[in-house]
LOLOKE-142991 format. One record per residue (C-alpha): residue number from 0; residue in one letter; x, y, z. Coordinates in steps of 0.2 Angstrom, whole numbers. Each point is the difference from the previous one (the first is absolute). Last residue first. Example, Ala and Ser with C-alpha at 12.3 -4.5 7.8 and 13.67 -1.06 7.14 Angstrom:
<nodes>
+-----+---------+-------+-------+-------+
| num | residuo |  east | north |    up |
+-----+---------+-------+-------+-------+
|   1 |       S |    68 |    -5 |    36 |
|   0 |       A |    -6 |   -17 |     3 |
+-----+---------+-------+-------+-------+
</nodes>
This chain:
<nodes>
+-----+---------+-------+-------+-------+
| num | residuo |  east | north |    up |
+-----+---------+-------+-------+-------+
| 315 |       X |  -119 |   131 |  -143 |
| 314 |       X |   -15 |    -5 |    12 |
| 313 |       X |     4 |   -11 |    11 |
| 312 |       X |    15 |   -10 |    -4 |
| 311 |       X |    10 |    16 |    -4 |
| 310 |       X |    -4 |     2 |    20 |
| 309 |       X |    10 |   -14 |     4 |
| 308 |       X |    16 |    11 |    -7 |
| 307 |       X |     1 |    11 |    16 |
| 306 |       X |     5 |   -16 |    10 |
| 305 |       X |    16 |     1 |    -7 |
| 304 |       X |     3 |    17 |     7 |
| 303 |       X |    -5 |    -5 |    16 |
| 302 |       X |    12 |   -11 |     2 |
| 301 |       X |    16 |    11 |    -7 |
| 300 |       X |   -10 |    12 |    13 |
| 299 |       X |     4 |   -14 |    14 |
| 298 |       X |    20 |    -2 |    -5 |
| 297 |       X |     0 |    20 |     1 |
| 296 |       X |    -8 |    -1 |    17 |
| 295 |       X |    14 |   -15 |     4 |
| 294 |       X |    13 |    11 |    -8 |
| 293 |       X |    -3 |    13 |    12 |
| 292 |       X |     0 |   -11 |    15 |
| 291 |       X |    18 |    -3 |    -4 |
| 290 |       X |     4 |    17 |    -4 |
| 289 |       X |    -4 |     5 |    19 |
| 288 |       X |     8 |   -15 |     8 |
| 287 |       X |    18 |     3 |   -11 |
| 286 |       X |    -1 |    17 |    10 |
| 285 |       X |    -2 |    16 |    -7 |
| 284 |       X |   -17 |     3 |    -9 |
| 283 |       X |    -9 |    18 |     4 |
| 282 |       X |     4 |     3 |   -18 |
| 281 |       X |   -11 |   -13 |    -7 |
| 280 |       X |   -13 |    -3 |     9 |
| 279 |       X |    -9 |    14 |    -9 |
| 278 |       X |     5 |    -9 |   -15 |
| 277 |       X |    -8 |   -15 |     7 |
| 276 |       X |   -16 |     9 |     6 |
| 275 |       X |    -1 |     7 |   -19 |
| 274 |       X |     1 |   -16 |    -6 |
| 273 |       X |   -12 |    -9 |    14 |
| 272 |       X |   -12 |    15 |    -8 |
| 271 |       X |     1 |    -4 |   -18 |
| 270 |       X |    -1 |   -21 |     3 |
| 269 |       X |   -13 |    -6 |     9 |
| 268 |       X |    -9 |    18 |     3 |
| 267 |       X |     1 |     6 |   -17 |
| 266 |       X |     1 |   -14 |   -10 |
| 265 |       X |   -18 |    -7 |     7 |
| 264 |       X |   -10 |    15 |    -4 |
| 263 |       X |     8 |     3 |   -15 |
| 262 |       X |    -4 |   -19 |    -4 |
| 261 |       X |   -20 |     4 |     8 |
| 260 |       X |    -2 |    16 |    -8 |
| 259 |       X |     1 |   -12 |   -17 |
| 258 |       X |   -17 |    -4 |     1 |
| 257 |       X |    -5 |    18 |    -2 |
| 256 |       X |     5 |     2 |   -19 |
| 255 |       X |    16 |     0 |   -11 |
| 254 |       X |     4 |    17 |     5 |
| 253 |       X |     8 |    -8 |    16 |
| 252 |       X |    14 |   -10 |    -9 |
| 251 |       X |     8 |    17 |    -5 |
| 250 |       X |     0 |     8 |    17 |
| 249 |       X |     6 |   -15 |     7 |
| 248 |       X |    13 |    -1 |   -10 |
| 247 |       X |     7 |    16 |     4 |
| 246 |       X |     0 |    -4 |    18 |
| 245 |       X |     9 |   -17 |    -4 |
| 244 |       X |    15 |     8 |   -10 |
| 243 |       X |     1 |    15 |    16 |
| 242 |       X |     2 |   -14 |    12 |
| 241 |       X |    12 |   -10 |   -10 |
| 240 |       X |    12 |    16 |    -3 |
| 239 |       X |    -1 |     7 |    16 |
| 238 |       X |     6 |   -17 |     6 |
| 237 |       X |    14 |    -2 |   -14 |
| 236 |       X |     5 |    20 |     8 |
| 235 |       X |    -2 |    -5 |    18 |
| 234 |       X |    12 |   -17 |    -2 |
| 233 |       X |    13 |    11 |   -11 |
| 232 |       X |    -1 |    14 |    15 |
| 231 |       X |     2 |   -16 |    14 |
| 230 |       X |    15 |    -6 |    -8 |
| 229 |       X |     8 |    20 |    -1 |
| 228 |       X |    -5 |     0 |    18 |
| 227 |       X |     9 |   -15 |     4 |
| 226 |       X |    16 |     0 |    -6 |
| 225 |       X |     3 |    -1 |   -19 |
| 224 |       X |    13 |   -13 |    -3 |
| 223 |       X |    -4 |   -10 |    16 |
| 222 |       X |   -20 |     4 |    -2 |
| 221 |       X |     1 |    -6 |   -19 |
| 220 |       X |     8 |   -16 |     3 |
| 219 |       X |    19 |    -2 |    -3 |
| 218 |       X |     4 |   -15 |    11 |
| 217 |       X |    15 |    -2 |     6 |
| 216 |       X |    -3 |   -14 |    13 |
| 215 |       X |    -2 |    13 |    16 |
| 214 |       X |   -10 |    12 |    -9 |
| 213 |       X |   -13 |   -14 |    -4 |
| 212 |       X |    -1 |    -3 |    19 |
| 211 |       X |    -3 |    16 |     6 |
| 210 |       X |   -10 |     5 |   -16 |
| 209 |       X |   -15 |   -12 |     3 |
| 208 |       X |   -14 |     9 |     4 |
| 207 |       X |     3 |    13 |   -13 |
| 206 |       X |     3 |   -13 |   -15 |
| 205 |       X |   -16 |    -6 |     5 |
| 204 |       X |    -9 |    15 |    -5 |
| 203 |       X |    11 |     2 |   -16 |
| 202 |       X |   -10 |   -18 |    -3 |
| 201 |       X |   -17 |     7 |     4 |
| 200 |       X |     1 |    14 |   -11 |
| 199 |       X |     7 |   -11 |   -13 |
| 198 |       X |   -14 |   -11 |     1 |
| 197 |       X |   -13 |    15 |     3 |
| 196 |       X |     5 |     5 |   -16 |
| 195 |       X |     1 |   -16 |   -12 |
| 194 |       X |   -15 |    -8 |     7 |
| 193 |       X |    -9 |    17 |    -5 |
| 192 |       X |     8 |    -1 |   -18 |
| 191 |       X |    -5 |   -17 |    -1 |
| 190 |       X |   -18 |     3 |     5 |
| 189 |       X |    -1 |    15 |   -13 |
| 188 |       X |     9 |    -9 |   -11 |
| 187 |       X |   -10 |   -16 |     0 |
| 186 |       X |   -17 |    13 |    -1 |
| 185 |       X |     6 |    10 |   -15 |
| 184 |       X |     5 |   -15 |   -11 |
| 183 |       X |   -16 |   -10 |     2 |
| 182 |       X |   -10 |    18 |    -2 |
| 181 |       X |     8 |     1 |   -17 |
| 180 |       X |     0 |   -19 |    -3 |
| 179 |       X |   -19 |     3 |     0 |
| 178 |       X |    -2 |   -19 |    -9 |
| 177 |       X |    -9 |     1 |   -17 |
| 176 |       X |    11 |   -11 |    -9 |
| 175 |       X |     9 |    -4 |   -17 |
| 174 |       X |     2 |    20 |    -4 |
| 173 |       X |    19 |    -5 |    -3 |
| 172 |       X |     3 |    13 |    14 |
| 171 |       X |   -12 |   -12 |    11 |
| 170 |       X |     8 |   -14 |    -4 |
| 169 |       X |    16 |     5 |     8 |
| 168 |       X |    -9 |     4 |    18 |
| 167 |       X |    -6 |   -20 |    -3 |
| 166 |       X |    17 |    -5 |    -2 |
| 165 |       X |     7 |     9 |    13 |
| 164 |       X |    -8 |    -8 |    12 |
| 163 |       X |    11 |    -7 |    11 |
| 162 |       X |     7 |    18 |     1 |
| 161 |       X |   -17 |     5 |     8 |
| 160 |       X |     4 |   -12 |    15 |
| 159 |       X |    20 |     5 |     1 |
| 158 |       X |    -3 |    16 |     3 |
| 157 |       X |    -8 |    -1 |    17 |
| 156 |       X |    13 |   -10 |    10 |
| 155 |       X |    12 |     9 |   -13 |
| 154 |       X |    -5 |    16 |    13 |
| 153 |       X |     9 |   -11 |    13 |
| 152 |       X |    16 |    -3 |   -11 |
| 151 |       X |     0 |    18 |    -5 |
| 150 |       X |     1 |     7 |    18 |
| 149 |       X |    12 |   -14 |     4 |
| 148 |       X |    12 |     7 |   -13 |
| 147 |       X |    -4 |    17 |     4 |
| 146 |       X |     5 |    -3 |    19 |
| 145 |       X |    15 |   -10 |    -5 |
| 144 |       X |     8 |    13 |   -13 |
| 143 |       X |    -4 |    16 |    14 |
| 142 |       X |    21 |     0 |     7 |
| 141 |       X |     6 |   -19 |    -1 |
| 140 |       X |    -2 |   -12 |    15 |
| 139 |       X |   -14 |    -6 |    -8 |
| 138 |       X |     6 |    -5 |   -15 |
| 137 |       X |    14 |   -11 |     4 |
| 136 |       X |    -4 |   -18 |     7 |
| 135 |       X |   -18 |     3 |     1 |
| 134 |       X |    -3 |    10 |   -14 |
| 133 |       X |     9 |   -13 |   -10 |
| 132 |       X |    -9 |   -13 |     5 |
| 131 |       X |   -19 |     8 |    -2 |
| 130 |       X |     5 |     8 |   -18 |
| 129 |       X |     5 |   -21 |    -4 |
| 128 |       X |   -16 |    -5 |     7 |
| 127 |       X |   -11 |    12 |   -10 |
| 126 |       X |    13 |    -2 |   -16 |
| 125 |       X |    -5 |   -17 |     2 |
| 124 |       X |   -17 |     4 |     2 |
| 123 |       X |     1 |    10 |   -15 |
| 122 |       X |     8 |   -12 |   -11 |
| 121 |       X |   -14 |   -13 |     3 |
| 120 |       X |   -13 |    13 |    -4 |
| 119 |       X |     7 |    -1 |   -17 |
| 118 |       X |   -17 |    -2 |    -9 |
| 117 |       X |   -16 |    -1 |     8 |
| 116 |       X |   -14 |    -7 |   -14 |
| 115 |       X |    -1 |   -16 |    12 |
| 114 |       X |     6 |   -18 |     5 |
| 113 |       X |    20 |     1 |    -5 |
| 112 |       X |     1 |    19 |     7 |
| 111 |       X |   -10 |    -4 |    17 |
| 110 |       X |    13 |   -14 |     3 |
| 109 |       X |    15 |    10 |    -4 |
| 108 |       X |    -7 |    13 |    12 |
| 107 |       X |    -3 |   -17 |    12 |
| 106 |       X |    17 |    -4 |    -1 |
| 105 |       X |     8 |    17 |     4 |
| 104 |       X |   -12 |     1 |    16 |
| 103 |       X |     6 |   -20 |     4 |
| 102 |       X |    19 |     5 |    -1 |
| 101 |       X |     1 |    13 |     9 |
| 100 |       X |   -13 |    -8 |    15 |
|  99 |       X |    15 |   -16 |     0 |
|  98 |       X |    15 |    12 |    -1 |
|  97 |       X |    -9 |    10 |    15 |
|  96 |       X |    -4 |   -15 |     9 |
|  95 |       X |    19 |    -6 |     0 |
|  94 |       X |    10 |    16 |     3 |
|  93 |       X |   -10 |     1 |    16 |
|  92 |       X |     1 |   -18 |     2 |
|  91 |       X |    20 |     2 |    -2 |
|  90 |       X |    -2 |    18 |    14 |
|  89 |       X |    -6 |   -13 |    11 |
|  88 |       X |   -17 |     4 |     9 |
|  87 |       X |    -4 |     6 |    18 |
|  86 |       X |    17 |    13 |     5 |
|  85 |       X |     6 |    -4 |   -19 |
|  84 |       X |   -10 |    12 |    -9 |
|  83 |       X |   -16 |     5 |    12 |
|  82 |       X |     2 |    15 |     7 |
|  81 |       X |   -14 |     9 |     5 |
|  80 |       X |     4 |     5 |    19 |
|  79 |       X |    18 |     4 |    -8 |
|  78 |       X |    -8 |    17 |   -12 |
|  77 |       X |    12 |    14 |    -3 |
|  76 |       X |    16 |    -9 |     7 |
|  75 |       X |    -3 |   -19 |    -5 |
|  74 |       X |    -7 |     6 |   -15 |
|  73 |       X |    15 |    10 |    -7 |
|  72 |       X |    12 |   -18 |     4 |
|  71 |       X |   -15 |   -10 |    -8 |
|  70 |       X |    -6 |    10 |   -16 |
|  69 |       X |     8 |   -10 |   -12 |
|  68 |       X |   -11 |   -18 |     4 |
|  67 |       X |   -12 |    14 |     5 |
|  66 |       X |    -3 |     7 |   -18 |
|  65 |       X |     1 |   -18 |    -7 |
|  64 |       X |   -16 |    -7 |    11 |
|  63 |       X |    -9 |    17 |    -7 |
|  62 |       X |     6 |    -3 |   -17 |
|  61 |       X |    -5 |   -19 |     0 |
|  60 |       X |   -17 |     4 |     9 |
|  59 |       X |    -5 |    14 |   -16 |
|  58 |       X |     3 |   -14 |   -13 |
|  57 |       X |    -9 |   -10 |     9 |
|  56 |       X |   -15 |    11 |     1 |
|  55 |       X |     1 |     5 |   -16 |
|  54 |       X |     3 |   -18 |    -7 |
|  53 |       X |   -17 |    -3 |    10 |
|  52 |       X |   -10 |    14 |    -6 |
|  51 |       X |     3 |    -7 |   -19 |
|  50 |       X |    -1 |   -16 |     2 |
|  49 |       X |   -16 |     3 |     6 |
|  48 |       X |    -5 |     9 |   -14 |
|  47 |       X |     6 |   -15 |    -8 |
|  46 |       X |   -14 |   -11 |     9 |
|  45 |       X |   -12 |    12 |    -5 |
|  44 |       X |     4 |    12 |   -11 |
|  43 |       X |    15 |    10 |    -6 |
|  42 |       X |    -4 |     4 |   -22 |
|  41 |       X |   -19 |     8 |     5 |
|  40 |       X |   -14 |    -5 |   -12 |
|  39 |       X |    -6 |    15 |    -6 |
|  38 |       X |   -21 |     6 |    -3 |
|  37 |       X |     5 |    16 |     1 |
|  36 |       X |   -10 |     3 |    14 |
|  35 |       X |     8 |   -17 |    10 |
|  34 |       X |    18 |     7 |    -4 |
|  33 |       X |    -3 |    18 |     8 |
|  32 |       X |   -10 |   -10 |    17 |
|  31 |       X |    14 |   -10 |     0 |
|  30 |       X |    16 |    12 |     0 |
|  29 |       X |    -8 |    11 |    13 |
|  28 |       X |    -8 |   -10 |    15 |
|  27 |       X |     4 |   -16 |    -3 |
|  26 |       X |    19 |     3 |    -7 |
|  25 |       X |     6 |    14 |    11 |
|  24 |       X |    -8 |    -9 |    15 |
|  23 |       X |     6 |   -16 |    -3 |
|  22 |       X |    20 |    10 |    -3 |
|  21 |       X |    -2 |    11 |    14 |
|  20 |       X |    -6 |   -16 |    13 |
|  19 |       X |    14 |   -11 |    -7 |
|  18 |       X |    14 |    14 |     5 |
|  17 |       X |    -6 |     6 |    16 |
|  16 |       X |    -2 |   -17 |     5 |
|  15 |       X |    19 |    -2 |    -3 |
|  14 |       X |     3 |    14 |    10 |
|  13 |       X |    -8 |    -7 |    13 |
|  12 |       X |     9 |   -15 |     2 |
|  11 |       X |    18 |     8 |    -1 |
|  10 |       X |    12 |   -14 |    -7 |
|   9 |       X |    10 |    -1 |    15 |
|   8 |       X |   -15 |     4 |    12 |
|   7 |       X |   -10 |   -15 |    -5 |
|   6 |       X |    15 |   -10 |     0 |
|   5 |       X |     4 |     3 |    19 |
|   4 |       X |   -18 |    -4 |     6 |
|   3 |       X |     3 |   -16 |   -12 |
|   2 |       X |    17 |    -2 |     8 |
|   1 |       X |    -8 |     4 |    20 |
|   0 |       X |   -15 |   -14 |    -5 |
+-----+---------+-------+-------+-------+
</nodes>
């Protein structure tokens, strides 16, 4: 029971729920409901769907496992209660399960290519896996590169659903299909652009908390280059940026008629105002404690966030 308690914190549990929830969510409740007007069978479905979710998942326990394979010495300063590396399992099976979820996520891409339209998603979960190793021998230890590179990775989380279907989106310029691949494309970037944001805010976040120990193995991260403040004024300003993006496009979802108060509704207090708190929160944070339970709100409005899309389900 203490390793599977140990496992589930290696590879982050809910994290990973984070992942499969966006990605059925995304699907049911905006790619579907687009597909089922037009009359299109959707490429990923069914059993390869989940395929699909699971090589995600995988995929995203590997590079978590990885990242505290090369995270120990930092880890054992910044976080020891939660170490789990070699103080509860071997640093061999840690090397162990995540060549064997590696190698499974990449599999099943190759998998989903062979048995659908998908082409060379294969290749992109081993650049997914290869991105993941590389980031966590190296990446994150450079200035800004590792927080835009996980930031991208989680906003793939999103991207990689439509991109299964690119066909169908191609069919629709050779006047072959009367999918809304304009409101397709809109709706993936606006999620993955939010994922993307509030990603990278809460990854800058973390770098905050953890700057004792990262400064002591060399690390470059933004708050040891920058200092503090300066972190804190690139955190406020991508805040500033996401609250202002999701004001306007309230304004602009509202003139479609009185059911969509509800969304605005919704966005505004479950996600525009714990923004504002956090930014609020921001400047008044000093100790490792403070940015801690920072990035726990954030982690909470990334939540939220992917809630918003059940209301596509309803009446977009």
């Amino acid at each position: 029971m203490k390793n599977l308690k140990a496992f589930i914190q290696l590879v982050r549990l809910p994290n990973l729920v984070f992942i499969a929830l966006t990605q059925i969510i995304f699907l049911y409740c905006i790619e579907l409901p687009l597909f089922n007007e037009a009359s299109v069978i959707n490429n990923v479905r069914g059993i390869y769907f989940v395929a699909l979710v699971t090589a995600s998942v995988f995929i995203a326990a590997a590079g978590n496992i990885i990242n505290d394979y090369f995270d120990l010495n930092i880890d054992q300063i910044n976080k020891p209660h939660k170490v789990v590396v070699e103080k509860i399992i071997e640093r061999r099976w840690v090397i162990l399960w995540h060549l064997i979820l590696s190698i499974l996520g990449i599999a099943l891409g190759f998998y989903i290519d062979i048995k659908t339209n998908v082409r060379f998603l294969g290749l992109a979960n081993t650049a997914c896996v290869l991105l993941l190793f590389f980031y966590s021998a190296s990446l994150k230890k450079k200035f800004l590169i590792g927080n835009v590179l996980i930031s991208l990775l989680t906003a793939w989380v999103i991207l990689v659903i439509t991109y299964c279907e690119t066909n169908h989106l191609l069919d629709v310029f050779r006047k072959d299909s009367s999918l809304q691949v304009d409101k397709l494309s809109r709706l993936t970037f606006l999620y993955a652009g939010f994922a993307f944001i509030i990603s990278l805010v809460r990854e800058v976040i973390k770098d905050m908390e953890d700057i004792e120990g990262d400064r002591k193995f060399g690390c470059k991260t933004l708050p040891i280059v920058l200092g503090l403040n300066a972190t804190k004024v690139f955190v406020a300003v991508w805040l500033i940026v996401l609250i202002a993006a999701l004001i306007i496009i309230q304004f602009y979802v509202l003139q479609f008629g009185w059911v969509f108060w509800l969304s605005a509704l919704y966005c505004v207090i479950f996600i525009v105002i714990p923004l504002v708190w956090i930014l609020l929160k921001l400047f008044k944070a000093h100790t490792a404690q403070d940015f801690h339970k920072l990035s726990s709100i954030v982690k909470i409005v990334m939540l939220t966030g992917i809630l918003s899309m059940l209301f596509f389900r309803f009446y977009a």
